[in-house]
C-alpha positions in Angstrom: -32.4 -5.0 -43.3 -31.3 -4.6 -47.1 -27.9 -4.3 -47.1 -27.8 -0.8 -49.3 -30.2 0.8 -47.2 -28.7 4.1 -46.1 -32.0 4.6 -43.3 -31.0 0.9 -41.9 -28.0 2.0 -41.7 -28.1 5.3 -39.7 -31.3 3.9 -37.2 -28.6 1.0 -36.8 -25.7 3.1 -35.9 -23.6 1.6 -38.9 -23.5 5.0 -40.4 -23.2 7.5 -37.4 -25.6 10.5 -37.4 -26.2 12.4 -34.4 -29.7 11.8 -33.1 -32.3 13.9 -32.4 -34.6 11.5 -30.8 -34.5 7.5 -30.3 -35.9 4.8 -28.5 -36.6 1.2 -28.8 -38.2 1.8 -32.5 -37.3 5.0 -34.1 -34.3 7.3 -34.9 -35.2 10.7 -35.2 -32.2 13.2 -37.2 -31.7 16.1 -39.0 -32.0 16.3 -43.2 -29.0 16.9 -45.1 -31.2 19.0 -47.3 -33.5 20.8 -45.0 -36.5 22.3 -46.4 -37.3 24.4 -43.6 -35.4 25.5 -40.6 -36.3 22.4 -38.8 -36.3 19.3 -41.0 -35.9 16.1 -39.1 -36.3 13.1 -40.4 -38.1 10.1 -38.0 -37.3 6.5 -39.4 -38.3 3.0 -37.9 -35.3 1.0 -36.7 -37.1 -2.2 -38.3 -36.9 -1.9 -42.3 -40.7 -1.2 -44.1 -40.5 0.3 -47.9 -43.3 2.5 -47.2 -46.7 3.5 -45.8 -47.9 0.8 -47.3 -45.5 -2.5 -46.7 -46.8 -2.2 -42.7 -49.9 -3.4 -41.3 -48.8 -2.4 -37.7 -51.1 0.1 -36.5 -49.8 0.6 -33.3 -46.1 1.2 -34.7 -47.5 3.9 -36.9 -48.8 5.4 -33.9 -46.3 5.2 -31.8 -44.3 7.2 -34.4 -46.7 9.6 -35.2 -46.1 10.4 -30.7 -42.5 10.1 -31.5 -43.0 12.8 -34.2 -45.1 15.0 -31.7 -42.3 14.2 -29.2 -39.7 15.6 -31.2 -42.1 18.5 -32.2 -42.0 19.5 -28.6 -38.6 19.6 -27.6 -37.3 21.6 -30.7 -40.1 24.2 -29.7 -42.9 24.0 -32.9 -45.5 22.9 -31.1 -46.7 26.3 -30.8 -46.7 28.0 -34.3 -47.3 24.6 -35.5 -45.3 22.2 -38.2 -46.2 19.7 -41.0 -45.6 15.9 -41.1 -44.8 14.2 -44.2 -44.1 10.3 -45.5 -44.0 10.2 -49.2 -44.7 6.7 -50.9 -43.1 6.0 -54.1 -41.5 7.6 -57.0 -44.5 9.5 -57.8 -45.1 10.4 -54.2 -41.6 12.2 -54.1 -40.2 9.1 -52.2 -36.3 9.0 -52.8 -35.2 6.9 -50.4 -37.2 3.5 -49.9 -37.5 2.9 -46.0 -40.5 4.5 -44.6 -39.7 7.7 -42.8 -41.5 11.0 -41.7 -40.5 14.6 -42.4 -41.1 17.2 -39.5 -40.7 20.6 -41.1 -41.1 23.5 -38.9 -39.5 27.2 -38.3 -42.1 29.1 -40.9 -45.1 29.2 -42.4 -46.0 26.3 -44.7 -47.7 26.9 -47.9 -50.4 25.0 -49.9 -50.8 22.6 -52.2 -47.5 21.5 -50.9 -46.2 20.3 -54.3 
């Protein structure tokens, strides 16, 4: 874990946040500057920069259930919600520990950005 790594932090519980959704691997919380009416953020407990510093596919799929998992229980699963992870500066990436955005609560528009 780097030691400045605010997402290390919080999945860590050295910075307390109030989760949304965790288990073994991930820590699921809400966005400080939601985009949507839902915006939770979903972070692996185990430090990766990015999409592309893990070769595990399994992990990725096991948080792309935890994603759907917290999709459920905050009710978007019906209308439907978007699922982001942005890599690098260009790719909008601001903080450098690989996490997912769940936005939900409206309609989502296209080309995203």
């Amino acid at each position: 874990m780097p030691d400045d790594c605010i997402f290390c932090k919080i999945a860590n519980k050295t910075i307390p946040v109030p989760p949304v959704y965790e288990d073994d691997e991930f820590f699921a919380f809400n966005d400080l500057n939601p985009q949507a009416p839902v915006h939770v953020l979903l972070v692996p407990k185990t430090h990766f920069t990015d999409i592309l510093d893990i070769d595990d596919a399994a992990l990725l799929g096991r948080g792309l259930k935890a994603v759907g998992a917290v999709a459920q229980a905050l009710g978007l699963s019906t209308n439907g919600f978007r699922v982001v992870t942005n890599t690098g500066s260009y790719g909008g990436q601001s903080v450098f520990h690989l996490h997912f955005h769940l936005l939900g609560g409206r309609p989502m528009g296209w080309p995203p950005g």
